[in-house]
Residue, then its C-alpha position, 0 to 999 in steps of 0.5 A: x222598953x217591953x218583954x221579948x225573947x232573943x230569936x237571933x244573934x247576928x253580931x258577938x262582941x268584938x264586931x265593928x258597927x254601924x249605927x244601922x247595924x243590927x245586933x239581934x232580933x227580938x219577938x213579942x207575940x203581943x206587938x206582932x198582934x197588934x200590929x196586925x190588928x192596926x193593920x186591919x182596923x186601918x184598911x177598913x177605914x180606908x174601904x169606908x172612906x172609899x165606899x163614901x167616896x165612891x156613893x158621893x161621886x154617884x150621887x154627884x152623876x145623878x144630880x149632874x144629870x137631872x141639871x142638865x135635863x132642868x137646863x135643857x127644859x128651861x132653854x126649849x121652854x124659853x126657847x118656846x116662849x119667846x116664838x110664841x110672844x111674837x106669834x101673839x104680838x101678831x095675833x096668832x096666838x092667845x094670851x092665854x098661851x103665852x101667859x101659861x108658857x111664860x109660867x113655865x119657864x119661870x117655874x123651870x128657871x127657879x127649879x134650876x137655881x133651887x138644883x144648882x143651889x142643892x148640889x152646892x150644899x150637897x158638895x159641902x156636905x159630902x166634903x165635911x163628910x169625907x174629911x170627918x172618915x179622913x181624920x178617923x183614917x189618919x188616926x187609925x194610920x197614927x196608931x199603925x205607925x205607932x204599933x210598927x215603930x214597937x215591932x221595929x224596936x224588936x230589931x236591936x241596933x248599935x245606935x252608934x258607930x264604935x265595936x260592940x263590946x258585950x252581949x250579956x244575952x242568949x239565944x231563947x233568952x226571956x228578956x224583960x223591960x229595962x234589962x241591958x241588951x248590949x254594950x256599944x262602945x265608940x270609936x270617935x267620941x270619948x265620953x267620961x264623967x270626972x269627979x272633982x273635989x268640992x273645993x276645987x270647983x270654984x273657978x272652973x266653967x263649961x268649955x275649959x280645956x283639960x287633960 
């Protein structure tokens, strides 16, 4: 399908193959590069799918950790409040105090479900985030496979079982696009095209036997 130079001969005519058996190998410095550079430009999108991923779960400890102090604030101000309201129910301590007390911890428990609220969101952010490098990530291994698919053409193989019956290349031999390679025949399948006058083809249907 493209330009290349014969760089090996490994099979002359005559020899037995398999599908799998390799013919002769071929270079193209162009491929090669390519292939190097997919390569490239799909490990840096891997390191920055990493990089994310890595700054997220930081992100995450961080928020863990400041939710866990607001939780532990709420529960010794609820704690406290609750000593202190039985201290005023018998007149120990002011109202004043309970009510201020009271105010805390409402303010801490709206504080804890605005944090659980954030780091919801966050997750969802972060998720969206990861899945857009994730896409950018598979599209950059598509285009690698895509490059090492044409580098692997470079290696010719007979494609059937049969005997390799001509090789019309040299070794160091420039071959373009669309020029024949080799021919391979098979042993198990005969393939032939018949040519039958106009006049006889009324009748004749796919499936009838012949000789």
């Amino acid at each position: 399908p493209f330009s290349a130079v014969v760089e090996e001969i490994l099979l002359k005519p005559g020899a037995t193959v398999q599908s799998d058996s390799v013919i002769l190998r071929m270079s193209n410095p162009e491929i090669d590069q390519a292939v190097l550079q997919a390569q490239q430009i799909r490990n840096s999108a891997q390191v920055a799918l990493k990089q994310l991923q890595l700054e997220h779960q930081k992100e995450n400890m961080l928020n863990q950790n400041k939710l866990a102090d607001i939780q532990f604030d709420a529960q010794e101000a609820k704690t406290k409040y609750l000593a202190l309201k039985s201290l005023a129910d018998q007149g120990v301590v002011s109202q004043f105090d309970l009510l201020t007390n009271e105010t805390k911890v409402k303010k801490l428990e709206s504080s804890l479900k605005f944090t659980q609220k954030s780091i919801t969101q966050l997750a969802e952010l972060h998720r969206q985030a990861e899945q857009i490098l994730l896409g950018k990530l598979e599209e950059k291994q598509s285009l690698l496979a895509l490059a090492i698919d044409r580098q692997q053409q470079l290696e010719v193989k007979a494609g059937i079982e049969g005997v390799l019956q001509n090789l019309p290349v040299e070794l160091g031999q420039n071959m373009k696009s669309g020029e024949k390679l080799a021919l391979v025949g098979g042993t198990k399948k005969l393939l032939a095209v018949v040519q039958i006058p106009q006049r006889d083809i009324k009748g004749m249907k796919v499936g009838m036997p012949a000789n």
